[in-house]
C-alpha positions as CSV (number, residue, x, y, z in Angstrom):
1,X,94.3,267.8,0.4
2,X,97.7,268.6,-1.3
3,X,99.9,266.8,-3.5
4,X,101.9,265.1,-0.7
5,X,99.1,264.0,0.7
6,X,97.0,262.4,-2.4
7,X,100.5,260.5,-2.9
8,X,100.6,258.9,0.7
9,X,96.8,258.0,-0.9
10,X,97.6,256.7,-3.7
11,X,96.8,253.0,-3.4
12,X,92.9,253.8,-2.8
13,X,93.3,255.1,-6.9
14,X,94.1,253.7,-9.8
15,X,95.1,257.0,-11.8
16,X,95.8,260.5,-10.6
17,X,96.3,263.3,-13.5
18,X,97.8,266.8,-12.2
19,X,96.0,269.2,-14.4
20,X,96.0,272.4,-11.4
21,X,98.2,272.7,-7.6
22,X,95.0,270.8,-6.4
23,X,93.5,268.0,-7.9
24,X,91.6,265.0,-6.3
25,X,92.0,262.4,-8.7
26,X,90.2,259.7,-6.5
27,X,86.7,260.7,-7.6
28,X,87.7,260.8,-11.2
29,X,88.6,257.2,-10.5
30,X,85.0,256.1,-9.2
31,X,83.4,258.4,-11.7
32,X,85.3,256.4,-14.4
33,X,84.2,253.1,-12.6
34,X,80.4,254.1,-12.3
35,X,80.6,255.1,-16.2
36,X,82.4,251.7,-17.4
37,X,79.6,249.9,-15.3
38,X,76.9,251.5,-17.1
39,X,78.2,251.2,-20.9
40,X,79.0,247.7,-19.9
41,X,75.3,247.5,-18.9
42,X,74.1,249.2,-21.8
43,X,76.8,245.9,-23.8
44,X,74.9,243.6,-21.8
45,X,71.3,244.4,-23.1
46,X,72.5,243.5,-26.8
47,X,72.8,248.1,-27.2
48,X,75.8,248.0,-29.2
49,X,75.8,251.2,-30.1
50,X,74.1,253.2,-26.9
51,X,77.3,251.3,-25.5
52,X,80.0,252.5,-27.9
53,X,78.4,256.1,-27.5
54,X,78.7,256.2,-23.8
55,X,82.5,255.1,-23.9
56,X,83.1,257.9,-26.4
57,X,81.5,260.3,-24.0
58,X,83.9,258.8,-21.2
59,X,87.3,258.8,-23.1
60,X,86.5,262.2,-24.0
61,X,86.2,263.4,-20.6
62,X,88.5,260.9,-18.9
63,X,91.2,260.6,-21.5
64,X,93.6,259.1,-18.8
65,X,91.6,256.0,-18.9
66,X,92.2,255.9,-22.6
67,X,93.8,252.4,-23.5
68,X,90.6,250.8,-21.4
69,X,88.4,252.8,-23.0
70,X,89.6,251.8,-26.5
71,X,89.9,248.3,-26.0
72,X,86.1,247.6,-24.9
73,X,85.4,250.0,-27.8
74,X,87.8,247.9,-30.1
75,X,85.9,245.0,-28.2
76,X,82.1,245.8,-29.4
77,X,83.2,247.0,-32.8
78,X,84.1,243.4,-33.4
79,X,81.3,241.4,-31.2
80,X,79.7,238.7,-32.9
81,X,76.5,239.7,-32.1
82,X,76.9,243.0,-32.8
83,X,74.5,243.6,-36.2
84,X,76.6,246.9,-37.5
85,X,80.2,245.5,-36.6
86,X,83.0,247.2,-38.3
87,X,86.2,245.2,-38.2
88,X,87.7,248.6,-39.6
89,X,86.5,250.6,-36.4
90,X,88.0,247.5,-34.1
91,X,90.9,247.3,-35.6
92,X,92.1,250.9,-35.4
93,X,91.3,250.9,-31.8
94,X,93.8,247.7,-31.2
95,X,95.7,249.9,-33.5
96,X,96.0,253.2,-31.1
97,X,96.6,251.1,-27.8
98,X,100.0,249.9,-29.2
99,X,101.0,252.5,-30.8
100,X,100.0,255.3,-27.8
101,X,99.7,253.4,-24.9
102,X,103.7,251.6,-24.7
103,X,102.6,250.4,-20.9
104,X,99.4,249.6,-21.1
105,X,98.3,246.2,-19.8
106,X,96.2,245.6,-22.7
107,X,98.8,245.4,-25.6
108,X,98.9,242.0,-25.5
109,X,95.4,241.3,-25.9
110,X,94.9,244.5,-28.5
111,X,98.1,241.9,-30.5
112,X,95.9,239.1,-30.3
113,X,92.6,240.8,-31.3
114,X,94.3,242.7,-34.2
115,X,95.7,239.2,-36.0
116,X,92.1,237.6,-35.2
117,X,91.0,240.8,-36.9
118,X,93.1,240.4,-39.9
119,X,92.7,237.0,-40.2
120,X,88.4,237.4,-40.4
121,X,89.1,239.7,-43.3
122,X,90.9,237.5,-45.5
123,X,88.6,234.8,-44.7
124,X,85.5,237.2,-45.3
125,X,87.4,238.1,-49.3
126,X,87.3,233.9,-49.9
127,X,83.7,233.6,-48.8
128,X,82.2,236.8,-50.8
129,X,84.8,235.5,-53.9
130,X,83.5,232.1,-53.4
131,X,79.7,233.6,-52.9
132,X,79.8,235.1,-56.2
133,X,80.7,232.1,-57.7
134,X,77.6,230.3,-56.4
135,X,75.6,232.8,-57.3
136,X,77.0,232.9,-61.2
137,X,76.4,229.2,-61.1
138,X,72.9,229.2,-59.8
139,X,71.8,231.8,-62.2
140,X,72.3,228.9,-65.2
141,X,70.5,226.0,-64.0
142,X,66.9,226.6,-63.9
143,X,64.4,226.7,-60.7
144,X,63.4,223.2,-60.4
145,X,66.7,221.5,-60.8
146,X,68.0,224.0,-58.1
147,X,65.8,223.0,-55.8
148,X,66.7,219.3,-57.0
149,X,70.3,220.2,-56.2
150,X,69.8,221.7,-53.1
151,X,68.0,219.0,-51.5
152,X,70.6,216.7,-52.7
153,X,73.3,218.8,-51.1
154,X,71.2,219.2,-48.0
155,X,71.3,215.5,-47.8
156,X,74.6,215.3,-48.8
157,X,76.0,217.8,-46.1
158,X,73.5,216.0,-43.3
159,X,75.6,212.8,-43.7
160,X,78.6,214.2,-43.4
161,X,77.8,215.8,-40.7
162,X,76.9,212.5,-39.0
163,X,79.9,210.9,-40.6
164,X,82.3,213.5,-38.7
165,X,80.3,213.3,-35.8
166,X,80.5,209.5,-35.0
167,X,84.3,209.8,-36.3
168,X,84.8,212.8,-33.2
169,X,82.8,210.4,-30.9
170,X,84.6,207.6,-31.8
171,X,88.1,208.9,-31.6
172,X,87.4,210.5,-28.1
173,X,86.2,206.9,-27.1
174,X,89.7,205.1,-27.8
175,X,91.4,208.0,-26.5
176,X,90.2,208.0,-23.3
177,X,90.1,204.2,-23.2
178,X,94.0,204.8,-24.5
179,X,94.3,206.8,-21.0
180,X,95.0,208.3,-18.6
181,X,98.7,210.0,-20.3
182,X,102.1,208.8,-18.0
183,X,103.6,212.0,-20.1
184,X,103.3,215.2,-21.7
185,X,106.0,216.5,-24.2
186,X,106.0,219.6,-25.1
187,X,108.0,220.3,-28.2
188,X,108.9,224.3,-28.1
189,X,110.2,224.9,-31.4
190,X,107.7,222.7,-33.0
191,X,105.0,224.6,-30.6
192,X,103.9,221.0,-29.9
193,X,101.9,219.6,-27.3
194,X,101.4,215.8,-27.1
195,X,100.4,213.2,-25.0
196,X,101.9,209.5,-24.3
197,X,100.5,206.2,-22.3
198,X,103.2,203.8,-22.0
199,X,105.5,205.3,-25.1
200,X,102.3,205.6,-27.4
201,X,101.2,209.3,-28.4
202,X,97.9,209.8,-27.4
203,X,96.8,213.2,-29.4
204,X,99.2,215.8,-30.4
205,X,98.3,219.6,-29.8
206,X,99.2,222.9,-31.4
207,X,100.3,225.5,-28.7
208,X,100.8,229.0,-28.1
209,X,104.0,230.1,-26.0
210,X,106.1,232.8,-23.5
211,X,105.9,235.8,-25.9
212,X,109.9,235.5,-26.1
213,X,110.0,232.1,-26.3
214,X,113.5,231.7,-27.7
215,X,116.0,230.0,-24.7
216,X,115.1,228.8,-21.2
217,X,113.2,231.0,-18.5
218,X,115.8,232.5,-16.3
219,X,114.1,235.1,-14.0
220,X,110.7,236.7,-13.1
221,X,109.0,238.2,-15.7
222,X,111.1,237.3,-18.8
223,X,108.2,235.9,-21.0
224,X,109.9,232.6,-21.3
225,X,109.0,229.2,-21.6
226,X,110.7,227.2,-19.5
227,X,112.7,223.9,-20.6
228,X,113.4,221.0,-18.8
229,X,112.2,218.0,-16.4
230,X,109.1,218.5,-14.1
231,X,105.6,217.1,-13.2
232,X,102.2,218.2,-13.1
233,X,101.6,219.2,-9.3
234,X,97.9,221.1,-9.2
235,X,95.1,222.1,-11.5
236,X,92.5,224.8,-11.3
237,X,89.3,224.8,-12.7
238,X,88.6,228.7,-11.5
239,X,91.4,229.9,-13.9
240,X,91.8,233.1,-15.5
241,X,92.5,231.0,-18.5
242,X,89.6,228.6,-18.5
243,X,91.5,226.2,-16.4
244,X,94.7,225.4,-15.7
245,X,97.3,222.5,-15.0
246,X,100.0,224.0,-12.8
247,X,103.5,222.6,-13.8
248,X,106.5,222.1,-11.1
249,X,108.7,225.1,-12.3
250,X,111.0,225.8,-10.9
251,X,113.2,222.8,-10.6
252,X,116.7,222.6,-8.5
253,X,118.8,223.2,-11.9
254,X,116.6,226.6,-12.4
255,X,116.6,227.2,-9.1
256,X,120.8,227.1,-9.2
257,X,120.4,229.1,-12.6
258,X,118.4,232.2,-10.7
259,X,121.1,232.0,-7.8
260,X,123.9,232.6,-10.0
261,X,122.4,235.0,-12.1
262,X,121.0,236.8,-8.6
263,X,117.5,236.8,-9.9
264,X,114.0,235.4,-8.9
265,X,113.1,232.3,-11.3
266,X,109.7,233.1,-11.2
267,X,106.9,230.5,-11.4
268,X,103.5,230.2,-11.9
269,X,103.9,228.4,-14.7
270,X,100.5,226.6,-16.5
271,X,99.5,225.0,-19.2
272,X,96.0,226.4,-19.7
273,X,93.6,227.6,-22.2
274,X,92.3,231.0,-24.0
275,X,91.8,233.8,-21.7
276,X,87.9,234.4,-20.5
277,X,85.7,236.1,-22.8
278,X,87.9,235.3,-25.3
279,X,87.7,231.8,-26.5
280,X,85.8,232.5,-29.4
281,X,89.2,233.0,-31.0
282,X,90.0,229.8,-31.0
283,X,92.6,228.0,-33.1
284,X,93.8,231.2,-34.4
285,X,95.5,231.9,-31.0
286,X,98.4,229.7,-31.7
287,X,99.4,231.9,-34.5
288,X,101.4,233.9,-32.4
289,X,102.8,233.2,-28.8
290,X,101.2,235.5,-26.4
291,X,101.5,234.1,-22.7
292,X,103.9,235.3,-19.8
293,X,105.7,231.9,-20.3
294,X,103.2,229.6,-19.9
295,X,101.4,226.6,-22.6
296,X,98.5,227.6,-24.3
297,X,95.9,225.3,-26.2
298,X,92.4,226.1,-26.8
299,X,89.6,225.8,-23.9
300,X,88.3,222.5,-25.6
301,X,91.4,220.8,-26.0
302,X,92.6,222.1,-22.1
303,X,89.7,220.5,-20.9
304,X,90.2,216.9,-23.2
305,X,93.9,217.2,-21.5
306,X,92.5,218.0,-18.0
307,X,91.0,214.5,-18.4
308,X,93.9,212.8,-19.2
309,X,96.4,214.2,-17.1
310,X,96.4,213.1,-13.7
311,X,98.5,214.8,-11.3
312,X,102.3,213.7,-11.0
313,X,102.2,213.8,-14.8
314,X,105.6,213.8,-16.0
315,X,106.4,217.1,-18.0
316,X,109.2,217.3,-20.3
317,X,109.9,220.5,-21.9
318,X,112.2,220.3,-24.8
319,X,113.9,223.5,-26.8
């Protein structure tokens, strides 16, 4: 097979690396595939590091698969159920993507990972700072009016506990008696979700947006939110995002807007939660905006607004 040839091939591959005149890069491709599957399988049976050691053996001999490599590495590194994490580790693998792999699909995600990153180490200095402090206490009350003090606290945290509980319980109850929403506002600047019944907010959200957020979406691919009038016109409960609530971009003034300009407007636009394997981020995803120009909130609260958004939903997108 020459080169001509493995081009007019080239959609049965996902890479092709030109190291000699003739080079079949096809089976590199499987070969990278069969590998993946069996660290993945190796992540699967809780073998952190077996896993991690089989991906350095593949990027080693496949470094054209690099970026992929380095983000499941960066990936396990970081796993929560991972005994011998090292945030260090995860982080300079989110680290090289960005700074060696400028295309790579995975950027975005190696952004997100490497604030979630920074953010667990600042909260892991408070809680060793404020450990130390407990312990410094502790050592100057003696044993039996510790114990004392810990079944008071016990007690103490319980009804709290319970106290929150029946508060989340009983706030969900009045919203959803307060429901179903007649509109959503979202509020870009303020990176503001919230939802009205008959003039009356209903919750407020804290959203993520388009990673260039700044202006109204013109064309295809431009990262921005858009702004303006529209309506909820389809959900789906199979999304890449958790699930999804598909809004009614674009509308006749964008559509105009694309015209003149000679572009695509694009669409697809959702409001939706985290993406899959990834929710355990949670709130700290709105610290930055990371979507392709859609509305991000977290996969609880998509699913609280999946409830209370029926379709036809009025949408009103404001700068």
């Amino acid at each position: 097979m020459d080169i001509m040839q493995i081009k007019a091939n080239k959609h049965f591959f996902f890479t092709c690396i030109v190291t000699t005149l003739i080079f079949i890069c096809g089976c590199s491709h499987f070969q990278v595939k069969s590998n993946v599957k069996e660290a993945n399988d190796l992540l699967s049976q809780g073998s952190f590091k077996a896993s991690l050691n089989k991906y350095e053996q593949i990027i080693e001999k496949y470094p054209h698969a690099g970026d992929r490599i380095l983000y499941e590495m960066g990936f396990i590194y970081a796993h929560p159920k991972n005994d011998q994490k090292d945030y260090q580790k995860s982080l300079e693998c989110f680290q090289k993507i960005i700074k060696e792999y400028p295309e790579s699909r995975y950027r975005q995600d190696s952004k997100m990972m490497i604030l979630y990153l920074n953010n667990i180490n600042v909260k892991d200095k408070k809680i060793a700072e404020q450990n130390k402090q407990i312990v410094e206490q502790q050592t100057m009350v003696e044993a039996l009016e510790r114990e004392i003090k810990n079944r008071d606290d016990q007690i103490l945290a319980l009804q709290k506990k319970i106290e929150v509980f029946e508060q989340e319980m009983e706030s969900k109850i009045l919203l959803f008696q307060s429901g179903p929403a007649d509109k959503i506002l979202i509020e870009k600047k303020e990176r503001r979700l919230r939802l009205f019944a008959e003039k009356k907010v209903l919750k407020t959200y804290k959203i993520a947006l388009g990673g260039n957020p700044e202006g109204p979406k013109e064309r295809q691919g431009d990262n921005k939110t858009p702004e303006g009038i529209y309506h909820i016109d389809s959900r789906n409960k199979n999304s890449r995002y958790h699930l999804s609530l598909h809004i009614s971009y674009p509308n006749e003034k964008d559509k105009k807007r694309a015209r003149e300009l000679g572009v695509s407007p694009g669409g697809d636009i959702m409001i939706h939660g985290i993406k899959n394997k990834m929710s355990w981020v949670g709130e700290d995803h709105a610290d930055i905006d990371w979507t392709k120009g859609c509305i991000a909130v977290t996969d609880e609260e998509i699913e609280e607004i999946e409830k209370l958004v029926p379709n036809g939903t009025l949408v009103e997108i404001r700068p």
